[in-house]
C-alpha positions, -999 to 999 in steps of 0.1 A, spaced: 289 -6 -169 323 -9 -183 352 -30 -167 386 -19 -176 413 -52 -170 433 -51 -145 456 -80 -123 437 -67 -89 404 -75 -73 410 -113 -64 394 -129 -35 402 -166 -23 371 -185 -24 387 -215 -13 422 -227 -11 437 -225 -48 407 -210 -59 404 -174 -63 378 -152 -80 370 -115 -93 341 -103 -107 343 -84 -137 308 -67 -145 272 -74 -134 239 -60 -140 201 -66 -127 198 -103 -139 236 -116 -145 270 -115 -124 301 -118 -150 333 -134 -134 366 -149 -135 381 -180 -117 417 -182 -113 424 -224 -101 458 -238 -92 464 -274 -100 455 -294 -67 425 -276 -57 397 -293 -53 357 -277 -54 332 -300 -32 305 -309 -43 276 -282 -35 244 -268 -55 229 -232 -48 199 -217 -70 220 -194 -98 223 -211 -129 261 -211 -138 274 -212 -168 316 -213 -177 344 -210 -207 375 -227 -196 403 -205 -209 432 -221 -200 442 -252 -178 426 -287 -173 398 -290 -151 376 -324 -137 340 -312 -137 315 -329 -124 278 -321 -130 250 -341 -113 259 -379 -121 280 -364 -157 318 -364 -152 336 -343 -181 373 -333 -185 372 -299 -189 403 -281 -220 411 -248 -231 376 -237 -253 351 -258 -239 319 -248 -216 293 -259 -198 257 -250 -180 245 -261 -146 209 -255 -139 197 -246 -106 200 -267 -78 223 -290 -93 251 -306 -79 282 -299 -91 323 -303 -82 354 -296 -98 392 -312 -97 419 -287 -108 442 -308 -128 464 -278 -145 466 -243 -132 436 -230 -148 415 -197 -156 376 -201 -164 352 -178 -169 317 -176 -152 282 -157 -156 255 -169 -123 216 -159 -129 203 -144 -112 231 -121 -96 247 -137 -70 250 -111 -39 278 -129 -21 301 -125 -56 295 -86 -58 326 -61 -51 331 -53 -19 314 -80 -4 
């Protein structure tokens, strides 16, 4: 599978927070966040291991009891069932692969 760029395909996930998957296969889901400074993720867990490449911005990130501020280069892994939140403290664009393939992150869903 081959994923061409393009500026369509966003879906809000939550107020500020907007998402588009870019490729997936059997065992990983490939995607991008687009944040606006302000937005706020609660706290939540779910079974897919997540791990992220901030691109651009500033983000809080919170991972279990770890709090880490979150630049342009930097990444991060949360296991599964770990409890996790994030501040948006600059507009912001990370990127994202879940294992396994999260359903509810597939196109047309």
């Amino acid at each position: 599978m081959f994923y061409k760029a393009n500026p369509d395909g966003y879906k809000p996930v939550l107020p500020g927070i907007n998402l588009k998957t870019l490729v997936f296969g059997e065992k990983t889901l490939f995607s991008e966040f687009r944040m606006q400074a302000g937005s706020t993720l609660p706290s939540h867990s779910h079974l897919y291991e997540q791990t992220g490449y901030l691109v651009s911005g500033k983000i809080r990130l919170t991972i279990g009891d770890e709090v880490f501020t979150v630049e342009p280069g930097d990444s991060w892994c949360i296991k599964s069932n770990v409890s996790h939140s994030a501040e948006i403290l600059v507009d912001s664009v990370a990127i994202e692969v879940f294992s396994p393939v999260r359903e509810d992150y597939l196109p047309g869903q």
